[in-house]
DOZAVO-149950 format. One record per atom (N, C-alpha, C, O): residue in one letter; atom name; x, y, z. Coordinates in pm, 1 decimal, padded with zeros to 6 digits. Layout:
BEGIN
<pt residu="a" atome="CA" c1="X" c2="Y" c3="Z"/>
...
//
This chain:
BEGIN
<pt residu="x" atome="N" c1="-00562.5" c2="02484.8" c3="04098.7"/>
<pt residu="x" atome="CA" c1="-00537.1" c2="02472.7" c3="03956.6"/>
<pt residu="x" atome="C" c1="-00649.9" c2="02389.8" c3="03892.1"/>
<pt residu="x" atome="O" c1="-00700.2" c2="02283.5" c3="03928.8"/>
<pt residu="x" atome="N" c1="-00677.0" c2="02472.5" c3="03779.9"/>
<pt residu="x" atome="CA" c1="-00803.0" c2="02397.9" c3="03693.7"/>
<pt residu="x" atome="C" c1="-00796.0" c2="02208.7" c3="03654.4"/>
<pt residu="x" atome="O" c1="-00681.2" c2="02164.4" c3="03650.4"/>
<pt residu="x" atome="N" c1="-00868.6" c2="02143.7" c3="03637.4"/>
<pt residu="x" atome="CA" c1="-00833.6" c2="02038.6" c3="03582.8"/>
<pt residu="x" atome="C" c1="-00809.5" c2="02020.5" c3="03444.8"/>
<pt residu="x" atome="O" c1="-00903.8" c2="02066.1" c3="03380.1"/>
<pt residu="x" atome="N" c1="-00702.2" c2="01962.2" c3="03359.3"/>
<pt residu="x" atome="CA" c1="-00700.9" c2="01970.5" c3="03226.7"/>
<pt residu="x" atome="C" c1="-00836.9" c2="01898.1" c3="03140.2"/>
<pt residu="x" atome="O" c1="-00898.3" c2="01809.5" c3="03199.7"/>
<pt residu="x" atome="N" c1="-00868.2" c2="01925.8" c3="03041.9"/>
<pt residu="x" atome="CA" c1="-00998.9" c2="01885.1" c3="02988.7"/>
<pt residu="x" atome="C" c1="-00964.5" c2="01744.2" c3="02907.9"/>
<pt residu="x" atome="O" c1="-00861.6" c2="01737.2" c3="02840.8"/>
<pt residu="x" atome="N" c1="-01053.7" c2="01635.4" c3="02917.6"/>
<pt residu="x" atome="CA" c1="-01005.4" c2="01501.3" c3="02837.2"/>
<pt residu="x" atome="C" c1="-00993.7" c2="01561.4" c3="02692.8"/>
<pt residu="x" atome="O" c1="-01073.5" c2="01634.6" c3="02634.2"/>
<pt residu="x" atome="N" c1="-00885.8" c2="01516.5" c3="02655.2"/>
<pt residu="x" atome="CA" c1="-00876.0" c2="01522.0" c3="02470.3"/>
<pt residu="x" atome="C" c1="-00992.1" c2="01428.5" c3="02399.2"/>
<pt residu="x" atome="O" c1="-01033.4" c2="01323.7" c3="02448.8"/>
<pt residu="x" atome="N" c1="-01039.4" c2="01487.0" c3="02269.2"/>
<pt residu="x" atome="CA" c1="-01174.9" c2="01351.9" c3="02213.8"/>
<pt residu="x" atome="C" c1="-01092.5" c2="01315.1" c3="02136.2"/>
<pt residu="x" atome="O" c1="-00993.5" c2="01361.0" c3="02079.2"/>
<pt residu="x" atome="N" c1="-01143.9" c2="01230.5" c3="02141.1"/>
<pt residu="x" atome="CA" c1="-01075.4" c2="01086.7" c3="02021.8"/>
<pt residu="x" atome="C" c1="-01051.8" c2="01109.5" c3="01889.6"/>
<pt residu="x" atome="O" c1="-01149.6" c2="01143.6" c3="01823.0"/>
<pt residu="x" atome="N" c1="-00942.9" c2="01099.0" c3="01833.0"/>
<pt residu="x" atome="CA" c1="-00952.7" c2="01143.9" c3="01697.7"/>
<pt residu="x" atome="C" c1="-00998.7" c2="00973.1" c3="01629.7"/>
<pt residu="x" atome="O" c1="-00978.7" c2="00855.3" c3="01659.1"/>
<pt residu="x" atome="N" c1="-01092.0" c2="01076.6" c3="01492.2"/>
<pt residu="x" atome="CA" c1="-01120.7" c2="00947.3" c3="01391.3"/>
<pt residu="x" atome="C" c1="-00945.7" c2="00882.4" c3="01405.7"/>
<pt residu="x" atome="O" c1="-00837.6" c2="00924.2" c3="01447.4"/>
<pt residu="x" atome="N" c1="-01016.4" c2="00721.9" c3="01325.0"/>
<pt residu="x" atome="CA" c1="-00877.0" c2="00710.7" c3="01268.9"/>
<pt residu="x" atome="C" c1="-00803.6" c2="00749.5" c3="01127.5"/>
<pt residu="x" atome="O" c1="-00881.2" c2="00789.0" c3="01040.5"/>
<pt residu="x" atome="N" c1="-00709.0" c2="00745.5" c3="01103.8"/>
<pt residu="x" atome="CA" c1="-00695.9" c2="00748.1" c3="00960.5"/>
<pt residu="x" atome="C" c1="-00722.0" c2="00685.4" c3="00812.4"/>
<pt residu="x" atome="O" c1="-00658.9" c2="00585.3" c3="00778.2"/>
<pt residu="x" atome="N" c1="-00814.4" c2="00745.5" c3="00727.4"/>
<pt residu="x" atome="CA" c1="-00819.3" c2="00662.3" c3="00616.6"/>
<pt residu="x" atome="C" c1="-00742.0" c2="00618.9" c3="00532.3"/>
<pt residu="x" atome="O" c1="-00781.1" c2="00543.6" c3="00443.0"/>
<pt residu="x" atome="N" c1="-00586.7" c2="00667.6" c3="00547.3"/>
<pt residu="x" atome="CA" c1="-00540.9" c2="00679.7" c3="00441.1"/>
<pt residu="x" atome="C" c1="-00534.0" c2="00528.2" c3="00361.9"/>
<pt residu="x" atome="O" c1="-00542.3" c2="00492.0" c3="00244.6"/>
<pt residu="x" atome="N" c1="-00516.8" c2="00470.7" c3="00474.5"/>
<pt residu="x" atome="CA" c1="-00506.4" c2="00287.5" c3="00445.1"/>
<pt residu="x" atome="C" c1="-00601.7" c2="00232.0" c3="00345.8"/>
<pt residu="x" atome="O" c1="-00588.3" c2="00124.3" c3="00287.6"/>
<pt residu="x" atome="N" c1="-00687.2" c2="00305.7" c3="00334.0"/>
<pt residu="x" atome="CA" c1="-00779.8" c2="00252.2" c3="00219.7"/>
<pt residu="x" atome="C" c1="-00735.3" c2="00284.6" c3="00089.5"/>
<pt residu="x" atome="O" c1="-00781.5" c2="00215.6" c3="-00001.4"/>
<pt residu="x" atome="N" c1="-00682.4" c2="00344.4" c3="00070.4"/>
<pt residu="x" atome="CA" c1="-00625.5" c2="00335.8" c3="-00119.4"/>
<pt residu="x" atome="C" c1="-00495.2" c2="00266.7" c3="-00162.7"/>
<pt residu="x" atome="O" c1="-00434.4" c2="00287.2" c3="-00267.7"/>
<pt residu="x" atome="N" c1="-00448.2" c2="00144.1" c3="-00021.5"/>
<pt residu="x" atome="CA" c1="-00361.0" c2="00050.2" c3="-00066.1"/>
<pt residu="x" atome="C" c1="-00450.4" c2="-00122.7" c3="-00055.7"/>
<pt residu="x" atome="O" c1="-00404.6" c2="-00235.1" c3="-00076.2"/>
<pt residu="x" atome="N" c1="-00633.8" c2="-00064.2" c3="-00003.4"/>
<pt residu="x" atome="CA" c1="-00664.5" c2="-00178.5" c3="00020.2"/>
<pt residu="x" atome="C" c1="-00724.7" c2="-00228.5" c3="-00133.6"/>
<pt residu="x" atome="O" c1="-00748.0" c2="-00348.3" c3="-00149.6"/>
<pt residu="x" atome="N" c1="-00741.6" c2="-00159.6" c3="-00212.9"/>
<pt residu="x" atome="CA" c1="-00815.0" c2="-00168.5" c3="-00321.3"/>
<pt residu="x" atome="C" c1="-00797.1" c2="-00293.4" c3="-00390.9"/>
<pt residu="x" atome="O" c1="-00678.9" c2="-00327.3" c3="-00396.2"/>
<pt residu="x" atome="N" c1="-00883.8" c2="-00377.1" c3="-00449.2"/>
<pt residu="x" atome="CA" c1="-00825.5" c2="-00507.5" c3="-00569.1"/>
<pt residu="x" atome="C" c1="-00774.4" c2="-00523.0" c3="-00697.0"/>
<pt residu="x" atome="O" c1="-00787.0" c2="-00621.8" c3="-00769.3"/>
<pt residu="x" atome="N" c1="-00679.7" c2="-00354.8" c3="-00735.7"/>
<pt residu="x" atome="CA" c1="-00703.1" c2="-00329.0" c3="-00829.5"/>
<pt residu="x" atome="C" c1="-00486.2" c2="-00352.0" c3="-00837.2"/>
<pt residu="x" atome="O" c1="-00429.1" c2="-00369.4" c3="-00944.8"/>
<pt residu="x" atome="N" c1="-00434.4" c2="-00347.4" c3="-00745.0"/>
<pt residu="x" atome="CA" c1="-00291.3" c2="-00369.3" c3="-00730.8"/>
<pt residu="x" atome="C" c1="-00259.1" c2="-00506.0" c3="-00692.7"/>
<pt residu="x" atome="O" c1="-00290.5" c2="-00570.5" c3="-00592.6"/>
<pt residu="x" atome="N" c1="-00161.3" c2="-00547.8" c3="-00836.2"/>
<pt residu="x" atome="CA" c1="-00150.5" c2="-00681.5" c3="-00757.5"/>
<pt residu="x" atome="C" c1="00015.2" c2="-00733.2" c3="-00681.9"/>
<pt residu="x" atome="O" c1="00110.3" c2="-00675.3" c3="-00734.3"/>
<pt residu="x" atome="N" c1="00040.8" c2="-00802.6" c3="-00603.1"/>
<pt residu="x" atome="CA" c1="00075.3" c2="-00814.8" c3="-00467.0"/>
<pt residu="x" atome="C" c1="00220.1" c2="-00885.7" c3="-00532.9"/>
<pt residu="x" atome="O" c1="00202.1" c2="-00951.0" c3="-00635.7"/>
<pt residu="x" atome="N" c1="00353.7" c2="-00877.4" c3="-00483.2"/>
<pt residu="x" atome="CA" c1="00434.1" c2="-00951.5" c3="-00528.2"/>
<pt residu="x" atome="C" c1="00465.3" c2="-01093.9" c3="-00453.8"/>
<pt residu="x" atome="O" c1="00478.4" c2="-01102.2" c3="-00331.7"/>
<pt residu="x" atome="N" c1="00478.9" c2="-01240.7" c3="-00572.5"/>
<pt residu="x" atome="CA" c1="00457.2" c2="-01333.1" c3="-00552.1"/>
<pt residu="x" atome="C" c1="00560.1" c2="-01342.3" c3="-00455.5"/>
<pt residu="x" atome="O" c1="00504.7" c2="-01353.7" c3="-00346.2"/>
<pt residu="x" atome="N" c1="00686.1" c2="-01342.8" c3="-00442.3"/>
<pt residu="x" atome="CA" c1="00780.2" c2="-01374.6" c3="-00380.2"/>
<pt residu="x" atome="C" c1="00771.6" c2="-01269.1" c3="-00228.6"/>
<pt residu="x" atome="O" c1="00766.0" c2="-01333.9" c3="-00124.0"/>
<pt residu="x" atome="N" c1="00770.5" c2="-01132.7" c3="-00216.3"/>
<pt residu="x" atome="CA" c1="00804.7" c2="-01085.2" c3="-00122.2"/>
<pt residu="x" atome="C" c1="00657.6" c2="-01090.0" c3="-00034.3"/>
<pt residu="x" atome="O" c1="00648.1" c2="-01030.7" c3="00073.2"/>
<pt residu="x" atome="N" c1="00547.5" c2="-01165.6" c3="-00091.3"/>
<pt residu="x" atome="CA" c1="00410.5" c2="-01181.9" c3="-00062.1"/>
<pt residu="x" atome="C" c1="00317.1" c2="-01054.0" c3="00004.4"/>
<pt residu="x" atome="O" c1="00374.5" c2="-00945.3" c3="00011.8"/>
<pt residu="x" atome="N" c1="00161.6" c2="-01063.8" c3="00057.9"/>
<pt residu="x" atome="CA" c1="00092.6" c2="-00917.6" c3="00025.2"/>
<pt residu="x" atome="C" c1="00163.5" c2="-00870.6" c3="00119.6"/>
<pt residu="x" atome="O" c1="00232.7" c2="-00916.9" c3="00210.2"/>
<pt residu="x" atome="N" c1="00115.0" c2="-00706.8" c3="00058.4"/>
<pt residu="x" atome="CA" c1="00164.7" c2="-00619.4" c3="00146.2"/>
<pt residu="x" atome="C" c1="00256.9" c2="-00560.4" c3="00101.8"/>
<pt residu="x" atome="O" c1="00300.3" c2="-00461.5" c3="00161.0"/>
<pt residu="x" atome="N" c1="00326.7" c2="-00617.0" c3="-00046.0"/>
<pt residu="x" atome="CA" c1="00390.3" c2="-00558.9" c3="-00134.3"/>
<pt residu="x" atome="C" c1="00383.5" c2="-00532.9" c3="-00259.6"/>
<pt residu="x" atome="O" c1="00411.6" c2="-00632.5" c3="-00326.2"/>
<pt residu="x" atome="N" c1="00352.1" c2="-00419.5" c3="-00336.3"/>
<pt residu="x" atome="CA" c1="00285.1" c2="-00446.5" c3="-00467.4"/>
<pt residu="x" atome="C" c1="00377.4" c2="-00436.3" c3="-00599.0"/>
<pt residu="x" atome="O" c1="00497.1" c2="-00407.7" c3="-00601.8"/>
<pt residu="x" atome="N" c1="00336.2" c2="-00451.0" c3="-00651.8"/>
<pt residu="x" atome="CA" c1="00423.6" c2="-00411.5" c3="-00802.3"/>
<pt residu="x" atome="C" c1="00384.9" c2="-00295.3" c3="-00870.8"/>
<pt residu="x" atome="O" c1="00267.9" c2="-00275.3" c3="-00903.5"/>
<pt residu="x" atome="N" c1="00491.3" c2="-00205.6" c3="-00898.0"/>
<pt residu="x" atome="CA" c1="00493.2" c2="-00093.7" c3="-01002.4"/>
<pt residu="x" atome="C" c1="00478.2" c2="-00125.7" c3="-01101.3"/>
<pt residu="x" atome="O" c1="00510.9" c2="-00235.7" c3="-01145.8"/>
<pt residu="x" atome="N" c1="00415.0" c2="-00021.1" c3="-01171.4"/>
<pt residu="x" atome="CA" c1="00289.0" c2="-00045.7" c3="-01262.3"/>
<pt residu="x" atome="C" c1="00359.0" c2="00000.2" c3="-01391.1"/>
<pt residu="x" atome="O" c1="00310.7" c2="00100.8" c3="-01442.9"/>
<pt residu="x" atome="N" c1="00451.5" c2="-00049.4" c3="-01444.0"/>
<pt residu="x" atome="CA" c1="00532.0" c2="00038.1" c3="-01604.1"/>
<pt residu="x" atome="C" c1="00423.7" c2="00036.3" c3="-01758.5"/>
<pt residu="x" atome="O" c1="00319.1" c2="-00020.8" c3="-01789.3"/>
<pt residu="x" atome="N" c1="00515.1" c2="00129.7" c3="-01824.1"/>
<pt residu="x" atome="CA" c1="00459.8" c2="00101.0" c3="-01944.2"/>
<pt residu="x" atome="C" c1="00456.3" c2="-00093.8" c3="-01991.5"/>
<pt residu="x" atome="O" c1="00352.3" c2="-00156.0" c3="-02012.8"/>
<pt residu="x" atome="N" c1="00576.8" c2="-00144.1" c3="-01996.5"/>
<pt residu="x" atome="CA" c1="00601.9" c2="-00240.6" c3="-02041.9"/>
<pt residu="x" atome="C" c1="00588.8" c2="-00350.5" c3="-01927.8"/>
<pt residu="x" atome="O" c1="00553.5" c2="-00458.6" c3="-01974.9"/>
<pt residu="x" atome="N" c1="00607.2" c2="-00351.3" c3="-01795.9"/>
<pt residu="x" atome="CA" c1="00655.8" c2="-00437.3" c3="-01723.2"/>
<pt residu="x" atome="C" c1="00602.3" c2="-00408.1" c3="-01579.0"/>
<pt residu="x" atome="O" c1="00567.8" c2="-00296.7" c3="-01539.8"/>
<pt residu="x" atome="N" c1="00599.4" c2="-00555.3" c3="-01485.0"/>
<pt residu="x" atome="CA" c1="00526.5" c2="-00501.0" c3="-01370.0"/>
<pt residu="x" atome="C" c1="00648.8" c2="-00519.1" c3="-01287.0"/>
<pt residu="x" atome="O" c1="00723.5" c2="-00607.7" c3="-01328.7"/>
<pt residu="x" atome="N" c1="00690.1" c2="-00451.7" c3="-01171.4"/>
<pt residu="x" atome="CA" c1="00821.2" c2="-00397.2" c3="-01129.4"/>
<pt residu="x" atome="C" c1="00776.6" c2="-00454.2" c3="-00970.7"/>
<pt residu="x" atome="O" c1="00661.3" c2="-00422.6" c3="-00941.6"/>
<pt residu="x" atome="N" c1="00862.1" c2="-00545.3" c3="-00847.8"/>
<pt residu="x" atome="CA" c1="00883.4" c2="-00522.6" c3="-00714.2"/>
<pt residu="x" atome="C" c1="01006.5" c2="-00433.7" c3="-00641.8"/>
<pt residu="x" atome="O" c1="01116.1" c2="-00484.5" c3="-00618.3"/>
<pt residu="x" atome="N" c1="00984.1" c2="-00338.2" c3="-00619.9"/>
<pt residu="x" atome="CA" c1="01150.4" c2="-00233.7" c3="-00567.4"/>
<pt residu="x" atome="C" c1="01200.1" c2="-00322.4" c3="-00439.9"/>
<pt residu="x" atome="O" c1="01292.7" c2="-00289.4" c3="-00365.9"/>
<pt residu="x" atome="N" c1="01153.3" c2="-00393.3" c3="-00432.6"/>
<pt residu="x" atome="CA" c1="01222.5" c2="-00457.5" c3="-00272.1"/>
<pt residu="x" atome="C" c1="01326.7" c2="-00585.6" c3="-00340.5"/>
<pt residu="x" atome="O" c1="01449.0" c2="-00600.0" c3="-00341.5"/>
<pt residu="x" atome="N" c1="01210.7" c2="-00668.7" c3="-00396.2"/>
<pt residu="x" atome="CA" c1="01324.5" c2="-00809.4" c3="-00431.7"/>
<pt residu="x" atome="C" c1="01346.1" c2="-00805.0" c3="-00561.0"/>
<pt residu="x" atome="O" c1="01384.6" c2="-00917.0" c3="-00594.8"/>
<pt residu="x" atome="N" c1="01339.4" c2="-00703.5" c3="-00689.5"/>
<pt residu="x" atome="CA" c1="01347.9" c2="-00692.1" c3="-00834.4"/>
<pt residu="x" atome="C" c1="01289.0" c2="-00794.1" c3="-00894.4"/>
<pt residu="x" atome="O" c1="01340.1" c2="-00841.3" c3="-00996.0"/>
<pt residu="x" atome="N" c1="01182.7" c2="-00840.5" c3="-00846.7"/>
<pt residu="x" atome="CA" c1="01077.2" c2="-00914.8" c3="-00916.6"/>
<pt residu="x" atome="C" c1="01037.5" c2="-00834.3" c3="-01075.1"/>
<pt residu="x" atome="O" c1="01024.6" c2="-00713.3" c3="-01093.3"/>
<pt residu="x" atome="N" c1="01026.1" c2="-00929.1" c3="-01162.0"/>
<pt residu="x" atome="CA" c1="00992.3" c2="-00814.9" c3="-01268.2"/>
<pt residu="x" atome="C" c1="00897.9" c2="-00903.2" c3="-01361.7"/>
<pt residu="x" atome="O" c1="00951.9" c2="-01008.0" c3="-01397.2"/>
<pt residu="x" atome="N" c1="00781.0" c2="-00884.9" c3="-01404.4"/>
<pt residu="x" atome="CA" c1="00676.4" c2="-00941.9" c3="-01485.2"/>
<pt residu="x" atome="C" c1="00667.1" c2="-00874.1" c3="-01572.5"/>
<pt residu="x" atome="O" c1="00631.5" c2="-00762.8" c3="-01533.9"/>
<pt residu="x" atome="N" c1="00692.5" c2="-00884.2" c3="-01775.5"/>
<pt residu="x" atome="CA" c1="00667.9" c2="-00836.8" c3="-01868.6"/>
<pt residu="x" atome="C" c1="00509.1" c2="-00886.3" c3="-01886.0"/>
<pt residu="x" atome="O" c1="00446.7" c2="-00991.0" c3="-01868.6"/>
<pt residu="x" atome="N" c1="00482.3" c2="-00760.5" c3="-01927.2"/>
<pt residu="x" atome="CA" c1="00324.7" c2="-00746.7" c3="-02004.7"/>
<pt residu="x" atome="C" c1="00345.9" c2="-00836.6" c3="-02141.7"/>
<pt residu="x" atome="O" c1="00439.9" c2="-00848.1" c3="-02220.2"/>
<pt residu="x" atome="N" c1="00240.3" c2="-00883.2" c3="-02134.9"/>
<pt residu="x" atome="CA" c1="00209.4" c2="-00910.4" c3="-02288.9"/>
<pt residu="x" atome="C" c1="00185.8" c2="-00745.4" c3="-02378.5"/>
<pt residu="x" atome="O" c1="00198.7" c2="-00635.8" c3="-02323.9"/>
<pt residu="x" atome="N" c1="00160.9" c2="-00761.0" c3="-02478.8"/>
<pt residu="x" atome="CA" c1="00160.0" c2="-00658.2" c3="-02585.2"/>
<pt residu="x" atome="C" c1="00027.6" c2="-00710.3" c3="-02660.8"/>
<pt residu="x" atome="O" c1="-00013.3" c2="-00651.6" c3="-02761.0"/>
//
C-alpha cells in the first residue's frame, strides 16, 4: 500500500484582522476584546448593556 502524501500547511486565517483595527472602541467594563455597537445615537455593549450617548 502506497504511502499517504504529507498535507501542506494551510496559511493561517486573516479574518482576525478586521477586529484588530483602532478604529472600534473596546468596552470599559467588560474590557478589550469587546467592542461597542456603533448606533445612530449611542454606543451599545450586548454582553453587559453598557451604553454611551453621543454627543450631538
Amino acid at each position: 500500500m502506497p504511502k499517504k502524501p504529507k498535507p501542506k500547511n494551510k496559511r493561517p486565517s486573516q479574518v482576525w484582522l478586521k477586529y484588530s483595527s483602532g478604529k472600534k472602541l473596546t468596552c470599559p467594563k467588560c474590557g478589550p476584546g469587546m467592542f461597542l455597537a456603533n448606533h445612530s445615537d449611542r454606543l451599545y455593549c450586548g454582553k453587559c448593556k453598557y451604553v454611551e450617548m453621543k454627543s450631538k
